[in-house]
C-alpha positions as protocol buffer text, in pm:
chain_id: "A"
residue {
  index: 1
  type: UNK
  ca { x: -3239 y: 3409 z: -2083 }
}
residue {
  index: 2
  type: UNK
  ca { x: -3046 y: 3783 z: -2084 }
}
residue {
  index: 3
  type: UNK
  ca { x: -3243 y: 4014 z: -2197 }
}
residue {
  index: 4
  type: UNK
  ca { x: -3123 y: 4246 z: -2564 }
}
residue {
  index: 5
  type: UNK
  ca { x: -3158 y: 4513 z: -2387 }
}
residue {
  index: 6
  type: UNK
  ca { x: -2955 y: 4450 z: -2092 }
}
residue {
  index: 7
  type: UNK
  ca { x: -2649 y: 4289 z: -2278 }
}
residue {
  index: 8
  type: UNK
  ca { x: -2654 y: 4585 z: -2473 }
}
residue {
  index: 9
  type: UNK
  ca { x: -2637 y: 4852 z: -2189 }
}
residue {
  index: 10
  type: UNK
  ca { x: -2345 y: 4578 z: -2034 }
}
residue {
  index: 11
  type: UNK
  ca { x: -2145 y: 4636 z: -2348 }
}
residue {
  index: 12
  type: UNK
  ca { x: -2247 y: 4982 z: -2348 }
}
residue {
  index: 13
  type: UNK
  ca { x: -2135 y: 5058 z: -1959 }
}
residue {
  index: 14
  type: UNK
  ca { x: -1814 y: 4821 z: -2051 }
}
residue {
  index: 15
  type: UNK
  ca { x: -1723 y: 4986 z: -2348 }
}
residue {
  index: 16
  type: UNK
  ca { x: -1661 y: 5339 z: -2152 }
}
residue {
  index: 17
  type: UNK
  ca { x: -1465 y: 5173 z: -1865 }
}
residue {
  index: 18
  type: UNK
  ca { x: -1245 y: 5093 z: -2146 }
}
residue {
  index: 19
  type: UNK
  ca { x: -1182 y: 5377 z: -2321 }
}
residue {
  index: 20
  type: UNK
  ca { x: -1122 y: 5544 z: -1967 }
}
residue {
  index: 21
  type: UNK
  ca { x: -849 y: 5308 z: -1865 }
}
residue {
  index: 22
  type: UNK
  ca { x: -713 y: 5312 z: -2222 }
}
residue {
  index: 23
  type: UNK
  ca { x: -676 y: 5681 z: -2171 }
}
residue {
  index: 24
  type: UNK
  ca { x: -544 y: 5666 z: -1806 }
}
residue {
  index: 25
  type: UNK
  ca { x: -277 y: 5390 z: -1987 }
}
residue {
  index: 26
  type: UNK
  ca { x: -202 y: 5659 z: -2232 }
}
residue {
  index: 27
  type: UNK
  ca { x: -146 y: 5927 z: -1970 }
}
residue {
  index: 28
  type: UNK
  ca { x: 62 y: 5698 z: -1763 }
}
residue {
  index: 29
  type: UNK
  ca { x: 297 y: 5612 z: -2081 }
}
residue {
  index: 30
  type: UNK
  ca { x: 401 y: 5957 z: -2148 }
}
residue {
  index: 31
  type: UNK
  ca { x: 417 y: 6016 z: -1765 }
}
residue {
  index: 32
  type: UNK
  ca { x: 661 y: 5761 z: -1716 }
}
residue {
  index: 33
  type: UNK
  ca { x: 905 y: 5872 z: -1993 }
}
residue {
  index: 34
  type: UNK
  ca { x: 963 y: 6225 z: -1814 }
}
residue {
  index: 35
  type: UNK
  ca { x: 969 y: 6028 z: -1461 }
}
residue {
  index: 36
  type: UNK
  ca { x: 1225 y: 5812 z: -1578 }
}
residue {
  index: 37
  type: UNK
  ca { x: 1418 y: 6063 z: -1724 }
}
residue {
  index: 38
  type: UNK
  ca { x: 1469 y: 6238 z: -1436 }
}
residue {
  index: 39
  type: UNK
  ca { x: 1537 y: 5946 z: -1217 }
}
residue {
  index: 40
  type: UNK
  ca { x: 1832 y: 5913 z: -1493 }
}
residue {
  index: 41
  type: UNK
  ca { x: 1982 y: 6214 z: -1430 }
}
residue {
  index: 42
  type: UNK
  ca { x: 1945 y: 6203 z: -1061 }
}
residue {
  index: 43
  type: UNK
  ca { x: 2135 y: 5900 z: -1052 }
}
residue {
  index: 44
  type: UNK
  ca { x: 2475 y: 5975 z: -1145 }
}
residue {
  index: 45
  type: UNK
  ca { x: 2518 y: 6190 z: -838 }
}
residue {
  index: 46
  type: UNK
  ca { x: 2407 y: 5948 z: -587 }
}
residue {
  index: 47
  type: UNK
  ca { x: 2609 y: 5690 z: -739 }
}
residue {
  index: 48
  type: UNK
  ca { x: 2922 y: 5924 z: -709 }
}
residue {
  index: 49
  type: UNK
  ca { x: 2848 y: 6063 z: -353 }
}
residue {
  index: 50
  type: UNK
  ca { x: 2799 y: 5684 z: -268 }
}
residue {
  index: 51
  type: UNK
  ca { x: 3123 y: 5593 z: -328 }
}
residue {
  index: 52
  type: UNK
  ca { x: 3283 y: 5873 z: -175 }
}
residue {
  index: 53
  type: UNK
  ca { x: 3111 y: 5768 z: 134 }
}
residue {
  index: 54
  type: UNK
  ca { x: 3212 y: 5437 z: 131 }
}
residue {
  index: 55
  type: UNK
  ca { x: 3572 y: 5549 z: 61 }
}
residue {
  index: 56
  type: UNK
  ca { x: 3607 y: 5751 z: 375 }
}
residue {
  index: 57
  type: UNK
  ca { x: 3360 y: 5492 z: 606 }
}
residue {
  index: 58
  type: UNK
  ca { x: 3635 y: 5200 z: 538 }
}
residue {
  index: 59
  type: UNK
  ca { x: 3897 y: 5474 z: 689 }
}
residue {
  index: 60
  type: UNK
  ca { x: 3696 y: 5592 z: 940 }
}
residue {
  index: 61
  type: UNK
  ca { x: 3694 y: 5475 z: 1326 }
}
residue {
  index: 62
  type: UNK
  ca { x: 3462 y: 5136 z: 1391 }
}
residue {
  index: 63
  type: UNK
  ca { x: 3367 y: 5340 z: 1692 }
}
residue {
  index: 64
  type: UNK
  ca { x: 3191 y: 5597 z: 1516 }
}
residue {
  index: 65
  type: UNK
  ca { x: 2801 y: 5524 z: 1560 }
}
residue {
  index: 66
  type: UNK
  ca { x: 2721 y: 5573 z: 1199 }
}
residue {
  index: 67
  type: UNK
  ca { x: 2908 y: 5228 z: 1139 }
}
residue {
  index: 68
  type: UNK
  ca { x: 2744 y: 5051 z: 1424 }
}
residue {
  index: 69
  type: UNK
  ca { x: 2589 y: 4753 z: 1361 }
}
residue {
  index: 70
  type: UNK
  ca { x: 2401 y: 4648 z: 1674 }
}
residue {
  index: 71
  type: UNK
  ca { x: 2126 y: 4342 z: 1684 }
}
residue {
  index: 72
  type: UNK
  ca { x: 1884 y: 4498 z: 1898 }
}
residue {
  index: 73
  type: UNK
  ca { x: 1742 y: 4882 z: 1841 }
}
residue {
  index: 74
  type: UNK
  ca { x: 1572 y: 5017 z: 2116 }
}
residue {
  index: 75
  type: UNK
  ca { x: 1407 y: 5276 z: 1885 }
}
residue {
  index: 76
  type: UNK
  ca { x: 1388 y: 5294 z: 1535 }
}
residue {
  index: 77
  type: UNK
  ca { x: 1238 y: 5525 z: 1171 }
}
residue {
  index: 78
  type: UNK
  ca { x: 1074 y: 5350 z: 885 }
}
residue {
  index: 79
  type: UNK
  ca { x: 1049 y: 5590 z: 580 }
}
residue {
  index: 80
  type: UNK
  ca { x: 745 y: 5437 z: 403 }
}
residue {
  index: 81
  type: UNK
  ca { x: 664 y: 5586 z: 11 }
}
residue {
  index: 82
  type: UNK
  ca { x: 412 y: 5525 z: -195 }
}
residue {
  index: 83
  type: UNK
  ca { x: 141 y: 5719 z: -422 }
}
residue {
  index: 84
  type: UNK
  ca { x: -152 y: 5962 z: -386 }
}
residue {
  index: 85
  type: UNK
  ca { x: -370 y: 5811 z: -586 }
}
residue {
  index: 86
  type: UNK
  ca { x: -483 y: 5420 z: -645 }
}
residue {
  index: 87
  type: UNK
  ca { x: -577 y: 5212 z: -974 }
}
residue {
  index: 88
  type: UNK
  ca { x: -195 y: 5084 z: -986 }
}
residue {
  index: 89
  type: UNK
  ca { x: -236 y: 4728 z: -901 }
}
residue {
  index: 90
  type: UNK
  ca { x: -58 y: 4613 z: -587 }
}
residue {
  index: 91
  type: UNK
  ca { x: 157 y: 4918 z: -576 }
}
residue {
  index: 92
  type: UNK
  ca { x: 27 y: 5084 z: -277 }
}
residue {
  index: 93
  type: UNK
  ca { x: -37 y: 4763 z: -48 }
}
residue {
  index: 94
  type: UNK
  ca { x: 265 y: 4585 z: -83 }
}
residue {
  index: 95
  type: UNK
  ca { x: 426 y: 4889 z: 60 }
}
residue {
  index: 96
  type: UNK
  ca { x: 265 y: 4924 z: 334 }
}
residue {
  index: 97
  type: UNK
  ca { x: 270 y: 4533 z: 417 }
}
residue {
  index: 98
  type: UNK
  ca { x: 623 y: 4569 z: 384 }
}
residue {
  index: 99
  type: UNK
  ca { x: 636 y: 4867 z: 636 }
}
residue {
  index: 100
  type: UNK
  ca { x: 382 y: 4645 z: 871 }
}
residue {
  index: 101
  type: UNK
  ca { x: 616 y: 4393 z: 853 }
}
residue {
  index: 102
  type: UNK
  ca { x: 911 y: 4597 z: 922 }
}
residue {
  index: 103
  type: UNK
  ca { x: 778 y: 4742 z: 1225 }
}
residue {
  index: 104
  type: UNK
  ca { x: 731 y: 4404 z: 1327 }
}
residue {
  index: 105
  type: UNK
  ca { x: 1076 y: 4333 z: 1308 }
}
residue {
  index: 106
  type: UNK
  ca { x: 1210 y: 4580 z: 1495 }
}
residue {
  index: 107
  type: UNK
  ca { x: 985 y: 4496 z: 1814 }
}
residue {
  index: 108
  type: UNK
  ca { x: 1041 y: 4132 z: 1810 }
}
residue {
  index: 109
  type: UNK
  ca { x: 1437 y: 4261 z: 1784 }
}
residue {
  index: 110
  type: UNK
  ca { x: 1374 y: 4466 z: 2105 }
}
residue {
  index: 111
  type: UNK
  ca { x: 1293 y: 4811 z: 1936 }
}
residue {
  index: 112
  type: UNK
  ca { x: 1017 y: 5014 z: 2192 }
}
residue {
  index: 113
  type: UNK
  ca { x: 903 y: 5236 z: 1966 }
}
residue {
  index: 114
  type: UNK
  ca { x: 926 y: 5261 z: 1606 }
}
residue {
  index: 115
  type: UNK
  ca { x: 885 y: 5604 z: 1419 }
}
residue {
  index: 116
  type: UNK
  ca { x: 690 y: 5621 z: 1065 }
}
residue {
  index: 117
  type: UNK
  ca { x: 738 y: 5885 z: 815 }
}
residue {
  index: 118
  type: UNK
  ca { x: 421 y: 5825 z: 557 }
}
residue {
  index: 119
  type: UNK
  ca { x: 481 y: 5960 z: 173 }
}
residue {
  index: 120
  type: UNK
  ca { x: 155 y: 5947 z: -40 }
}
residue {
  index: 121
  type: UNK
  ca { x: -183 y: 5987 z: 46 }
}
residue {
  index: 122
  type: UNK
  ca { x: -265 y: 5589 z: 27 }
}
residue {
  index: 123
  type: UNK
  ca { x: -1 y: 5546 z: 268 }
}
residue {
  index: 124
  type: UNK
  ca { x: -86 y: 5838 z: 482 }
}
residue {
  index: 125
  type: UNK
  ca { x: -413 y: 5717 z: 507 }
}
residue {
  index: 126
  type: UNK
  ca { x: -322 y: 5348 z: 585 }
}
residue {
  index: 127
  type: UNK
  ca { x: -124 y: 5427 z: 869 }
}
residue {
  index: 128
  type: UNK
  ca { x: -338 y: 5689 z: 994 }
}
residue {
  index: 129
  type: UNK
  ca { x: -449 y: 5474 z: 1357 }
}
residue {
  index: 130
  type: UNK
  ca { x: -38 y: 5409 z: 1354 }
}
residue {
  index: 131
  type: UNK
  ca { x: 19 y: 5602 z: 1709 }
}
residue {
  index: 132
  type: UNK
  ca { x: 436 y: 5716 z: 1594 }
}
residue {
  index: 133
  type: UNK
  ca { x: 401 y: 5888 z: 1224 }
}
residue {
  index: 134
  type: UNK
  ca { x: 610 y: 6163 z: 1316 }
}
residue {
  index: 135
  type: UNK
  ca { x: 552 y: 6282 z: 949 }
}
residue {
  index: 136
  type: UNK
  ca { x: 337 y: 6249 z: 676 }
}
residue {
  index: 137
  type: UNK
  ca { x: 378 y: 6363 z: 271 }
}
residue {
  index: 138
  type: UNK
  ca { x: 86 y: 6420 z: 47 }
}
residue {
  index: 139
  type: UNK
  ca { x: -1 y: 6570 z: -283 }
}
residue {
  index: 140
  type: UNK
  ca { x: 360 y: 6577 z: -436 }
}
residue {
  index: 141
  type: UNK
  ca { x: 389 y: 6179 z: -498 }
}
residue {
  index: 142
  type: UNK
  ca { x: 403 y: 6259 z: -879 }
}
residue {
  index: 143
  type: UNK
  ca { x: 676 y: 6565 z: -888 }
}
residue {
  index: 144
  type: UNK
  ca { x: 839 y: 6478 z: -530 }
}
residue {
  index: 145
  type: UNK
  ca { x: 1058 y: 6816 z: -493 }
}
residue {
  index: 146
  type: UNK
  ca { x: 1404 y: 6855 z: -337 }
}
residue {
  index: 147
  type: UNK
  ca { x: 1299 y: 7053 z: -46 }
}
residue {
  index: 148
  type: UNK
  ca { x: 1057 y: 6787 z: 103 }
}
residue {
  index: 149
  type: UNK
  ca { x: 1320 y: 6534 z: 77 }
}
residue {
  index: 150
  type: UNK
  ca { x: 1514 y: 6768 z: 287 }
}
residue {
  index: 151
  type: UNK
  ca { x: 1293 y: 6738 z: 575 }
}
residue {
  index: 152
  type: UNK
  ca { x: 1316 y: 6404 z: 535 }
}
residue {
  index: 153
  type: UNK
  ca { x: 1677 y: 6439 z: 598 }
}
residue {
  index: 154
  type: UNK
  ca { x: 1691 y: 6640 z: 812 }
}
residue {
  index: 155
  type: UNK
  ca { x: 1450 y: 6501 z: 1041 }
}
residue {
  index: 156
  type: UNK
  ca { x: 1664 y: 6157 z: 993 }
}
residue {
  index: 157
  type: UNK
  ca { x: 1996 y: 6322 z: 1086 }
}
residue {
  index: 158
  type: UNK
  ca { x: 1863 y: 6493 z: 1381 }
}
residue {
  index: 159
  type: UNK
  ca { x: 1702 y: 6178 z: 1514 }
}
residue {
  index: 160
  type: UNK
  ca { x: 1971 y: 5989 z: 1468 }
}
residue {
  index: 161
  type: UNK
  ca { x: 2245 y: 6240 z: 1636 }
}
residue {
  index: 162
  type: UNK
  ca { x: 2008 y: 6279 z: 1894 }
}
residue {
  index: 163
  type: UNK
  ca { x: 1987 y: 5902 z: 1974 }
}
residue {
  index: 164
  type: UNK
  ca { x: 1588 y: 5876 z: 1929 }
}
residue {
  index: 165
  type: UNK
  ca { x: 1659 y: 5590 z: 1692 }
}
residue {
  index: 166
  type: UNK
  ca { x: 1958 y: 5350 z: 1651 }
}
residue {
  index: 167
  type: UNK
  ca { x: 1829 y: 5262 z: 1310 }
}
residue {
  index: 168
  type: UNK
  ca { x: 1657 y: 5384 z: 1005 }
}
residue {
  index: 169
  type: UNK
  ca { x: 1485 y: 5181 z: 668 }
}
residue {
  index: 170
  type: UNK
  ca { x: 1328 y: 5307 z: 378 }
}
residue {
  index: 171
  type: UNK
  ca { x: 1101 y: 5148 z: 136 }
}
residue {
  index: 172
  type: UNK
  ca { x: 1003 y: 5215 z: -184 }
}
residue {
  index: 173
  type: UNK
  ca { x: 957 y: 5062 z: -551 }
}
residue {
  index: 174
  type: UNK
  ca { x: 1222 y: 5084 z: -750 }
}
residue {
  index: 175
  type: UNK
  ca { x: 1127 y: 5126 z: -1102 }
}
residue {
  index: 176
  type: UNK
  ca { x: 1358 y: 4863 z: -1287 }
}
residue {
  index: 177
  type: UNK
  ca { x: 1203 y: 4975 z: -1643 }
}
residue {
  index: 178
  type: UNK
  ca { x: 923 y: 5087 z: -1823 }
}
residue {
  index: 179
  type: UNK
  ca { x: 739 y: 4766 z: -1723 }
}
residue {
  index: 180
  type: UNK
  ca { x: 907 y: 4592 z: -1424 }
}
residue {
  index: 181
  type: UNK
  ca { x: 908 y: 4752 z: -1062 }
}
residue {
  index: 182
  type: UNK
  ca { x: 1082 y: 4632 z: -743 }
}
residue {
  index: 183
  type: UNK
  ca { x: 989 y: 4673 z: -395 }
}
residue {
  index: 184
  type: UNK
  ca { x: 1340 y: 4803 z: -185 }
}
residue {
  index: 185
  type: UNK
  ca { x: 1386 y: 4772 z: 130 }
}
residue {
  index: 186
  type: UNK
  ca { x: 1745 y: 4978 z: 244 }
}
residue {
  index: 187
  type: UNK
  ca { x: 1877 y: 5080 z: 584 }
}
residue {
  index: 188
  type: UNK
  ca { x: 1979 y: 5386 z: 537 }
}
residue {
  index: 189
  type: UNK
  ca { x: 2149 y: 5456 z: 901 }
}
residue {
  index: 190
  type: UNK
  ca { x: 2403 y: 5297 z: 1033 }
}
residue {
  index: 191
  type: UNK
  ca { x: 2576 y: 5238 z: 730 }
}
residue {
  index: 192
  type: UNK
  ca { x: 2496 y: 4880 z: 641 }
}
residue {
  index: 193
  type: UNK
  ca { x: 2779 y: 4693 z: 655 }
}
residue {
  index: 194
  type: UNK
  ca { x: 2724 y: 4454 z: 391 }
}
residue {
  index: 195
  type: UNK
  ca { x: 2745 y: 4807 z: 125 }
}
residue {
  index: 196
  type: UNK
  ca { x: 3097 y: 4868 z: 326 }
}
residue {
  index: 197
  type: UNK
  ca { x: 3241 y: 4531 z: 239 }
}
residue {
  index: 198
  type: UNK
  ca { x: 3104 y: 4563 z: -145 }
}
residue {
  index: 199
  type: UNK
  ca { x: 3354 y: 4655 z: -400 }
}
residue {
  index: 200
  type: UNK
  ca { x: 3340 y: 5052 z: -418 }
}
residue {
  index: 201
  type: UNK
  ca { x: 3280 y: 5281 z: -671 }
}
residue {
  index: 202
  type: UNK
  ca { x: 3041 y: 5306 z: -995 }
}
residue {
  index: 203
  type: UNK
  ca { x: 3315 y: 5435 z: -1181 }
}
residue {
  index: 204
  type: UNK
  ca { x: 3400 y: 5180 z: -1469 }
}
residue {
  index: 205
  type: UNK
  ca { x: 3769 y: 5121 z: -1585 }
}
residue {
  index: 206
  type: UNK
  ca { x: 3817 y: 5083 z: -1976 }
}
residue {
  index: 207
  type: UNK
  ca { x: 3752 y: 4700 z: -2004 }
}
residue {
  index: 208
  type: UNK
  ca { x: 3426 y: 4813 z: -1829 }
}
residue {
  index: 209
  type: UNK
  ca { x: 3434 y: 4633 z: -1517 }
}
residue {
  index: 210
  type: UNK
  ca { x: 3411 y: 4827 z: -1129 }
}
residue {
  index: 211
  type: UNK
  ca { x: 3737 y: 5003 z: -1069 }
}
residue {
  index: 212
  type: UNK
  ca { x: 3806 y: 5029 z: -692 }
}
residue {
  index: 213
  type: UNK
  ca { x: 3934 y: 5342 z: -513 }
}
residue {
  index: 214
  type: UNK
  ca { x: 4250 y: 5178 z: -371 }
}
residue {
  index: 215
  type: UNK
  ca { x: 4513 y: 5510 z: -348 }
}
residue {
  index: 216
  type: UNK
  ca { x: 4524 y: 5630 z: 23 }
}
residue {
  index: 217
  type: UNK
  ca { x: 4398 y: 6014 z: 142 }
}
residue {
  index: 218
  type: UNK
  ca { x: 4496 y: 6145 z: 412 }
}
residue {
  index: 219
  type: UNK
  ca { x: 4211 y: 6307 z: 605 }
}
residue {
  index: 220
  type: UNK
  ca { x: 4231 y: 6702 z: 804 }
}
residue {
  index: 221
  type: UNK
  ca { x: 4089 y: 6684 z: 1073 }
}
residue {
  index: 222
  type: UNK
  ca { x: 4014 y: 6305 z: 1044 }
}
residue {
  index: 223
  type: UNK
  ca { x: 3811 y: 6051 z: 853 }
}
residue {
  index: 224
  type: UNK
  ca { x: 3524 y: 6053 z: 1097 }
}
residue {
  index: 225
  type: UNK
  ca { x: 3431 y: 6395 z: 1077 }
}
residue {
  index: 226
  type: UNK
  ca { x: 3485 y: 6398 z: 709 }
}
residue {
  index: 227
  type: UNK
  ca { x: 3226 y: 6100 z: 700 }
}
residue {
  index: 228
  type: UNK
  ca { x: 3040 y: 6309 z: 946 }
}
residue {
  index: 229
  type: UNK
  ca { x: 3011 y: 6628 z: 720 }
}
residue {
  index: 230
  type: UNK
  ca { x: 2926 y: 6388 z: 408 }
}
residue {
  index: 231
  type: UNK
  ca { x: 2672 y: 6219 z: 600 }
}
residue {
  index: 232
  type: UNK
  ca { x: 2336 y: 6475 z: 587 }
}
residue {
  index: 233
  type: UNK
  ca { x: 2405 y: 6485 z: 217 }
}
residue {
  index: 234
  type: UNK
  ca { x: 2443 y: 6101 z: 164 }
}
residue {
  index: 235
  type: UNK
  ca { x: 2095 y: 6043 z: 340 }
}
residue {
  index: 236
  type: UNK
  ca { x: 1967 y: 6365 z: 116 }
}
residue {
  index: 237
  type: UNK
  ca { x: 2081 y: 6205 z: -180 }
}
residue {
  index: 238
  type: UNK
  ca { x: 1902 y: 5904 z: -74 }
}
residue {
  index: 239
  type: UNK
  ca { x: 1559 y: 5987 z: 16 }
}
residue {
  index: 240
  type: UNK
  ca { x: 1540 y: 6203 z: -305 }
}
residue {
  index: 241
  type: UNK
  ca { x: 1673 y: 5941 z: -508 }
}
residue {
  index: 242
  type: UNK
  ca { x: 1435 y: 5710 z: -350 }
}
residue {
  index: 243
  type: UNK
  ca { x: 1138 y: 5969 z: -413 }
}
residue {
  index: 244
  type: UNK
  ca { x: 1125 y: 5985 z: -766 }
}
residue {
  index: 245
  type: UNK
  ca { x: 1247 y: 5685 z: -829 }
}
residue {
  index: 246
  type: UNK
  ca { x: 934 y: 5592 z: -626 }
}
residue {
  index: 247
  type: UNK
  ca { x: 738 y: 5825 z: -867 }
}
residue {
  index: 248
  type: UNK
  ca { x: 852 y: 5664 z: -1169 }
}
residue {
  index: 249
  type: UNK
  ca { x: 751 y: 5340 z: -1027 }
}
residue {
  index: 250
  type: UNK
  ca { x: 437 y: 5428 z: -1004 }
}
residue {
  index: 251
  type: UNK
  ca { x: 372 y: 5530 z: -1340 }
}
residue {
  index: 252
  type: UNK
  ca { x: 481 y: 5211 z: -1427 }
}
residue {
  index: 253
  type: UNK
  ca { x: 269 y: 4989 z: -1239 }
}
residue {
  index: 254
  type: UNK
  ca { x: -69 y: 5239 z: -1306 }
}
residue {
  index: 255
  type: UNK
  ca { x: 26 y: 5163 z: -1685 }
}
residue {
  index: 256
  type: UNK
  ca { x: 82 y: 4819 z: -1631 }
}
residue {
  index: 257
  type: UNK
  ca { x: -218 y: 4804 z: -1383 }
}
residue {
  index: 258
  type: UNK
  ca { x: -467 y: 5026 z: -1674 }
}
residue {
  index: 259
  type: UNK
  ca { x: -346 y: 4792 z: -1932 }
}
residue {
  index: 260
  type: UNK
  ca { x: -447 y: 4477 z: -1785 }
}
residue {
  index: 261
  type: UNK
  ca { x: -794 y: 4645 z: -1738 }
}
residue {
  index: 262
  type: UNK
  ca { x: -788 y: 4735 z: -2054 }
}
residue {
  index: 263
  type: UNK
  ca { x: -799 y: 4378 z: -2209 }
}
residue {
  index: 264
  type: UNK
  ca { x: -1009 y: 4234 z: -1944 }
}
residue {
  index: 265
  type: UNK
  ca { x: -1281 y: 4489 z: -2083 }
}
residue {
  index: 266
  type: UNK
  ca { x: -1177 y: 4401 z: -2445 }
}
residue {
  index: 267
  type: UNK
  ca { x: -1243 y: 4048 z: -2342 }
}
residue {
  index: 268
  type: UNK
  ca { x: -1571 y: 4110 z: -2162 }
}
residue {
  index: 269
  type: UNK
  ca { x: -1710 y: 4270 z: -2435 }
}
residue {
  index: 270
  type: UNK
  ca { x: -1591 y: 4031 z: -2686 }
}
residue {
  index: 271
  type: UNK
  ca { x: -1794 y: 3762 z: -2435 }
}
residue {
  index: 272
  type: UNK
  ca { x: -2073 y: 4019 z: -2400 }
}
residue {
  index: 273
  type: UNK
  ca { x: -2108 y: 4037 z: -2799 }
}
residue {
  index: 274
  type: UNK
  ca { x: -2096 y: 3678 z: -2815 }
}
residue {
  index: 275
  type: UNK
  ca { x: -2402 y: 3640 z: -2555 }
}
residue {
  index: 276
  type: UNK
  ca { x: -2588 y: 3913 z: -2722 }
}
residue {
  index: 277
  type: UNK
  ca { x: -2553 y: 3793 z: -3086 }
}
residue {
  index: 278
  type: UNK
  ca { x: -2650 y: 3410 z: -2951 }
}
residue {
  index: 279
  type: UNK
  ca { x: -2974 y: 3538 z: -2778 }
}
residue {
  index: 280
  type: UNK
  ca { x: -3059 y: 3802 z: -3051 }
}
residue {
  index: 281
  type: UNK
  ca { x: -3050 y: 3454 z: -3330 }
}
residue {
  index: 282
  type: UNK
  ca { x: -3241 y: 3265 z: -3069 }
}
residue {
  index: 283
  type: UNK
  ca { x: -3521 y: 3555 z: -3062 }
}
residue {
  index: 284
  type: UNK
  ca { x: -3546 y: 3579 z: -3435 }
}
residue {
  index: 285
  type: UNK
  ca { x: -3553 y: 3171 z: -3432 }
}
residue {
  index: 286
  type: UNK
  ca { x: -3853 y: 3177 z: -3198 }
}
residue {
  index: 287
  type: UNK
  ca { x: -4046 y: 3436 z: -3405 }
}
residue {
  index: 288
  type: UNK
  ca { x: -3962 y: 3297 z: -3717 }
}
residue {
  index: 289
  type: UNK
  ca { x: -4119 y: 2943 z: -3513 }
}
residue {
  index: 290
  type: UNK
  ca { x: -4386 y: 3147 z: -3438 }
}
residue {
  index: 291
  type: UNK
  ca { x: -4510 y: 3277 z: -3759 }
}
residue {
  index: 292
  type: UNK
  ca { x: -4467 y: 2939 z: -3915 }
}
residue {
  index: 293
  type: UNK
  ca { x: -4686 y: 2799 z: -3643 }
}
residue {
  index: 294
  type: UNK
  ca { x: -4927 y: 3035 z: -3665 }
}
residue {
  index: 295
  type: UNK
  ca { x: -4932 y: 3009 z: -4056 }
}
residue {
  index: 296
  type: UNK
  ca { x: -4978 y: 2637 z: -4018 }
}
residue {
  index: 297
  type: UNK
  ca { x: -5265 y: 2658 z: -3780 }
}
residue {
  index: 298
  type: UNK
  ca { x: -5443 y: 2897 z: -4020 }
}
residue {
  index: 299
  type: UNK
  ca { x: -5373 y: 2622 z: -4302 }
}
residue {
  index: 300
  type: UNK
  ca { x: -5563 y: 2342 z: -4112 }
}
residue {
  index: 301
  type: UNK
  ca { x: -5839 y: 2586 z: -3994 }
}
């Protein structure tokens, strides 16, 4: 049988594992608020500069390379974000699975070599035997700033110009909510063709349905180096975008992840008290057996 004092250090050692994930649940909360927030107000341009790009790549030349759509990539860039810091569930590995099992992809499609761009110190660190990170992003997974995303970018554009890789992905959790997050997985470059064909623009007509761009422009010099020029700052927009909406995510799932820890320890120490209360009546019961023994026995002698 458990002894008192054990169960009661248990609970003891239990009880402050809870009120430390409580807090870190707490933290995460108002963290995610201000994350989301800004992911709000980040969105509105990316939606808009999306659909001018999509505007001018349905006028644009199918020869241009940014709307090529081949099967095989002889090279190819995986963007890869996640967090800095752990305790947020599954957050971290399915990421990097994801990336594992992109690179995978690309080989068996014919790709010989496939660059990795790490964000966050978990992934960093995961991927740190990976022989092609070309770049790696640490200590800013919680405020992601506008001027690392611009490496990003840039490093993207001037890959991709240069013809060191005929296709880039990014992935990243997209934080749905407060409480849902979901794992995206976008090609960035070429233009994916299946966006082209979509319906274009956010903009919403009256009735509040997706009101198409149908009026004609006429393009000086031409569309392609208009989509050309509005290129570097679609993939900009993206890769922010993606950043700190990978930074709200994160919030998210910590909060969800501290919760859930949270009532497991509730739990446990509910069972704990349980255990402890049982063997503390079946103590008292054996003394109480004792003295009435021992009473007896002096009655006879």
């Amino acid at each position: 049988m458990a002894n008192l004092r054990d169960i009661k250090k248990r609970i003891s050692s239990v009880s402050t594992t809870k009120q430390i994930t409580r807090t870190m649940e707490m933290v995460s909360t108002a963290k995610i608020a201000r994350a989301l927030n800004r992911e709000k107000r980040s969105e509105p341009y990316r939606a808009a500069i999306t659909d001018v790009m999509l505007t001018v790549a349905q006028d644009a030349s199918a020869k241009s390379p940014l709307l090529a759509n081949p099967e095989t990539y002889e090279r190819a860039l995986i963007v890869a974000i996640n967090s800095d810091r752990g305790l947020a569930g599954g957050f971290n590995v399915q990421v990097e699975r994801a990336a594992e099992e992109r690179i995978e992809h690309f080989r068996r499609h014919g790709a010989k070599e496939v660059e990795l761009i790490t964000c966050g110190r978990k992934a960093t660190e995961y991927f740190r035997p990976y022989p092609d990170v070309v770049m790696s992003v640490v200590g800013e997974s919680d405020f992601p700033t506008l001027q690392r995303a611009r490496e990003i970018a840039d490093y993207i554009m001037s890959g991709f110009a240069e013809g060191r890789f005929g296709r880039v992905d990014i992935i990243y959790f997209h934080a749905k909510n407060r409480v849902e997050q979901v794992l995206r997985e976008e090609r960035i470059l070429p233009l994916d063709p299946e966006v082209l064909a979509a319906p274009r623009g956010p903009r919403t007509d009256d009735q509040g349905g997706p009101k198409g761009l149908t009026s004609s422009f006429v393009y000086n010099p031409s569309a392609d180096r208009v989509l050309d020029r509005l290129i570097p700052s679609y993939v900009l927009t993206v890769v922010h975008q993606a950043l700190i909406d990978s930074a709200a995510a994160e919030q998210g799932a910590r909060r969800k992840a501290m919760h859930s820890a949270t009532e497991n320890a509730s739990a446990i120490i509910a069972d704990l008290t349980r255990t402890y209360n049982r063997v503390r009546q079946a103590s008292i019961t054996t003394e109480i057996n004792e003295i009435v023994g021992g009473a007896a026995a002096l009655e006879d002698y």
